[in-house]
C-alpha positions in Angstrom: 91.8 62.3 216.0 94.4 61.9 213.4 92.0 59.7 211.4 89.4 62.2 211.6 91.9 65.2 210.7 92.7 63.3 207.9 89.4 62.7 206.1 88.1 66.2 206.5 92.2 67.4 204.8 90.6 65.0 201.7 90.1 67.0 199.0 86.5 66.8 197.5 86.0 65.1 193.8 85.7 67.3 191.6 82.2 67.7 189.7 83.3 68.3 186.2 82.9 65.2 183.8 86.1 63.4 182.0 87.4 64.8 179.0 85.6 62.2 176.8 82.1 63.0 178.5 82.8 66.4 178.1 83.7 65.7 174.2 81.1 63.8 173.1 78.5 65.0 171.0 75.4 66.2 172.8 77.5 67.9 175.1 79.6 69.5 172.4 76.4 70.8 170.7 74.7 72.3 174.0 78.1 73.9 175.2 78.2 75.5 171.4 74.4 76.9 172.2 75.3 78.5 175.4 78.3 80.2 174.3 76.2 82.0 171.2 73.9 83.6 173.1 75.7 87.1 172.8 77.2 86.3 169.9 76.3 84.2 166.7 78.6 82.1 165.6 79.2 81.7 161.5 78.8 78.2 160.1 82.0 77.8 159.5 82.9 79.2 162.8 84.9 76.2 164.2 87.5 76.4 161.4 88.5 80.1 161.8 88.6 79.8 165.5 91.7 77.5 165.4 93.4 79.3 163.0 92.4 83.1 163.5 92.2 85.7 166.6 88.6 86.0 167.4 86.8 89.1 167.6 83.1 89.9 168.4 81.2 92.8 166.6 78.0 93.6 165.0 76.6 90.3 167.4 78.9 87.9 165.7 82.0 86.1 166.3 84.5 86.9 163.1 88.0 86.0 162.4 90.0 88.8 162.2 93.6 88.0 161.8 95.8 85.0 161.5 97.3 83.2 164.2 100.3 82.6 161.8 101.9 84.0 158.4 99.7 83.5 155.6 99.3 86.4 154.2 101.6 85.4 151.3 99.6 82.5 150.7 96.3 84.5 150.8 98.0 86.7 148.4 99.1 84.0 146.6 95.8 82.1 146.4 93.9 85.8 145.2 96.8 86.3 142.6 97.3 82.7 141.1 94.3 80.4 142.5 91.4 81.0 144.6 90.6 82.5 147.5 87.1 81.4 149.9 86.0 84.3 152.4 83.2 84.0 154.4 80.6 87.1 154.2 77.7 85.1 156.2 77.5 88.1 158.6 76.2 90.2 156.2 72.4 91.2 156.2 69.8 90.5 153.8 66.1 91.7 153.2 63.4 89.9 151.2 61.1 92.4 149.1 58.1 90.6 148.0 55.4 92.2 145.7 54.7 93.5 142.1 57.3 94.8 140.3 56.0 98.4 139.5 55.2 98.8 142.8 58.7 98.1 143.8 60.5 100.0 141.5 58.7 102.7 142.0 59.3 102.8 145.8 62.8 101.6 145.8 63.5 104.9 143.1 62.6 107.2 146.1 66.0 105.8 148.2 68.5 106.0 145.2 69.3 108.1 142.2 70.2 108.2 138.6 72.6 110.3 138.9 75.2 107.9 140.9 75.1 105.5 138.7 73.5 101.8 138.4 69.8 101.8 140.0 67.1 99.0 140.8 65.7 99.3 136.9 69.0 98.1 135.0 68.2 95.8 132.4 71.0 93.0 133.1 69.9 93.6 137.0 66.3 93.1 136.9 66.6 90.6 134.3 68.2 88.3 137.6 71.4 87.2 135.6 73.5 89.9 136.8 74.1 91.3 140.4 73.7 95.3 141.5 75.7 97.7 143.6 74.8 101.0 144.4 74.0 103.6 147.3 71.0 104.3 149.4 69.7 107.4 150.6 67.0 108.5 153.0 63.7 108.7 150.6 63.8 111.8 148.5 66.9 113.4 150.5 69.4 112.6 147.2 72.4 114.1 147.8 72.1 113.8 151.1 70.8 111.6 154.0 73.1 108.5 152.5 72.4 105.2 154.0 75.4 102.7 152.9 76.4 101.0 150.4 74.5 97.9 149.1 74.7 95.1 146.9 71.4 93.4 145.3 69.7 91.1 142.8 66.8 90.1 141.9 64.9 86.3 141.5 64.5 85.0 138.1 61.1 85.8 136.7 58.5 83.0 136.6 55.8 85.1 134.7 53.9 86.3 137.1 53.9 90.2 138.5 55.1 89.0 141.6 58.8 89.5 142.0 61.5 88.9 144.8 64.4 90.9 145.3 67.2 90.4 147.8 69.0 93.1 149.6 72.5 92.9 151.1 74.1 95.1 153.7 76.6 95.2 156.3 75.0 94.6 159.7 75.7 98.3 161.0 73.4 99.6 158.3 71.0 96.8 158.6 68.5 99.2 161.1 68.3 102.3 159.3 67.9 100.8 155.9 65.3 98.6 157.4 63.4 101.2 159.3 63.3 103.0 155.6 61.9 100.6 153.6 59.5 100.0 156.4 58.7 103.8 156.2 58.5 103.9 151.8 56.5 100.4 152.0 54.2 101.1 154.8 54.6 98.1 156.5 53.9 98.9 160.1 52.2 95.1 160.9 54.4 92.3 161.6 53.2 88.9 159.4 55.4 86.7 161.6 57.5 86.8 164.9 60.4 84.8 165.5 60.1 82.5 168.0 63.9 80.3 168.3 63.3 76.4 167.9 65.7 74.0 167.2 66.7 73.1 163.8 65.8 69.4 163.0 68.9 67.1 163.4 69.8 65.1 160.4 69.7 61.1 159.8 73.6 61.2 159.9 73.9 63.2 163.6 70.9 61.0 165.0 73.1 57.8 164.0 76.3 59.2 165.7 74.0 60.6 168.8 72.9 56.9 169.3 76.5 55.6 169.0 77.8 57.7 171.2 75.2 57.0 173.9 75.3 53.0 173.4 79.3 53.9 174.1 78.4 55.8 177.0 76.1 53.2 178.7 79.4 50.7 178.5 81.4 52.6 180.5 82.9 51.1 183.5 81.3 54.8 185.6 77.8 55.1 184.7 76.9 58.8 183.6 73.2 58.7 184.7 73.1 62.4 183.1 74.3 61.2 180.1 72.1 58.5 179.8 69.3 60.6 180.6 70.1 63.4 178.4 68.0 64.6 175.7 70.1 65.1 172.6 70.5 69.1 172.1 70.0 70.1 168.6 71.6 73.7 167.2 69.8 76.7 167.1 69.9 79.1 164.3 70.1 82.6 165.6 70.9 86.4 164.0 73.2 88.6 165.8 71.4 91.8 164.5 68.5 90.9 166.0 66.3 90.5 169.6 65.2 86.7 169.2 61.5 88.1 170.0 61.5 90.2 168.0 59.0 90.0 164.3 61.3 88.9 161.5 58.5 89.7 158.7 56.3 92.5 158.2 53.4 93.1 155.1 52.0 96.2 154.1 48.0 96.3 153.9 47.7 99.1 151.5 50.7 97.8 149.1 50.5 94.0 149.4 54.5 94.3 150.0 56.0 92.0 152.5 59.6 92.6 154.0 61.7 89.5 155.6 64.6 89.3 157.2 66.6 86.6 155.1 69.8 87.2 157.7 71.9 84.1 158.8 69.2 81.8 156.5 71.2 82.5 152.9 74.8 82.0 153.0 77.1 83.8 151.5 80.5 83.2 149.9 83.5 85.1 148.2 85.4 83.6 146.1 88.5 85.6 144.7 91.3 85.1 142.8 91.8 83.4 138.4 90.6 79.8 139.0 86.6 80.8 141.3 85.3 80.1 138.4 87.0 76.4 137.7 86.5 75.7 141.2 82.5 77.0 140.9 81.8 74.6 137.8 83.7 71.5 139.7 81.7 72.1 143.0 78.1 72.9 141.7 76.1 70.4 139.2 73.6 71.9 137.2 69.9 70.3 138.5 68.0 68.7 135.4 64.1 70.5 135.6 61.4 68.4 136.2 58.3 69.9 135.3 55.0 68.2 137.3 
């Protein structure tokens, strides 16, 4: 009886892996998935979440203030060197079409009379980018929108022209619904449907590492050796993952995509962005075909 007693006291093992299993790679990677689906983590997500208090707004996961006391060194970095901020969270909408027929919309949501607009010179040359407010079409004063910052592509010298749109993600659906509305571009030319982003040559070597250390171990993890390597997803926190990402108009030829979490975006602050800029980016030489 005392034998007995004894092996149904025995505490049960417990089903969570080791800390290794847990840590490697695949696992890492699927854990990371699960824990975005209310909220989209930035790229560089990971770095900010060991050195900031996390908070979760507008569908993301931002860093909002330090864990310890930088701010002098922030100020120092804006005042004497350079500062990085990430701005990833920020929206932005593709216009595609002819440039007439653009500007002339696009004059209906903003005015003169505040300032810069879509047709500045430096602006819609491509070398320069635009700031300026939107307003609900033909409602100038009133019926503002937010504040937005633009620019448009390069020309190649055709009519066609692309012009890029950002926004904080709290305007993103009323600006968007209005240039739906100006555009007319009711049908949807794509829906989004979430797949996962091809893995690169480098995480495909360390996946098959990390399983051929896996197989040695002295406790076989069947799961792991069955596991099918989990590869990140790419999501938008500003948007239902059903829902159409692109839409075209039939009468305009203009199509509207939503460019939001596939361009990064970057701040960089402070005397020395520039040095910094020229020492990380290296001109491309054109090759013409």
């Amino acid at each position: 009886k005392q034998a007995e007693k004894a092996v149904h006291q025995k505490k049960e093992q417990s089903k969570t892996k080791c800390r290794k299993a847990r840590r490697r790679h695949i696992n890492l990677v699927a854990e990371f998935n699960r824990r975005q689906r209310k909220n989209i983590w930035l790229e560089t997500h990971i770095w900010h979440a060991k050195r900031f208090h996390m908070v979760k707004k507008w569908g993301y996961c931002l860093g909002d203030s330090p864990t310890e006391k930088s701010y002098r060194a922030c100020y120092r970095a804006m005042t004497k060197h350079c500062l990085l901020q990430d701005l990833s969270y920020y929206c932005c909408l593709e216009l595609t079409g002819k440039e007439s027929e653009l500007l002339k919309q696009l004059a209906r949501i903003c005015s003169i009379d505040t300032g810069l607009t879509f047709e500045e010179a430096c602006c819609l040359s491509g070398r320069f980018e635009g700031s300026l407010n939107l307003y609900r079409a033909d409602c100038y004063p009133e019926g503002i929108l937010g504040p937005v910052t633009f620019i448009w592509k390069l020309r190649d010298g055709s009519e066609k022209r692309q012009l890029w749109i950002w926004m904080h993600p709290a305007l993103k659906q009323d600006i968007l619904r209005e240039l739906k509305a100006i555009f007319q571009c009711s049908e949807p030319e794509e829906i989004y449907i979430p797949e996962p982003v091809t893995t690169s040559i480098q995480e495909e070597k360390q996946m098959d590492v990390v399983l051929s250390l896996g197989k040695k171990r002295k406790k076989e993890d069947k799961e792991g050796e069955k596991a099918v390597p989990v590869k990140k997803i790419i999501g938008d926190g500003t948007r239902d993952p059903f829902q159409s990402y692109s839409w075209i108009s039939q009468t305009t030829g203009i199509v509207i995509s939503d460019k939001t979490m596939e361009i990064l975006r970057y701040r960089l602050i402070g005397p020395l962005s520039h040095s910094v800029l020229t020492e990380t980016l290296k001109a491309a030489s054109l090759q013409t075909v």
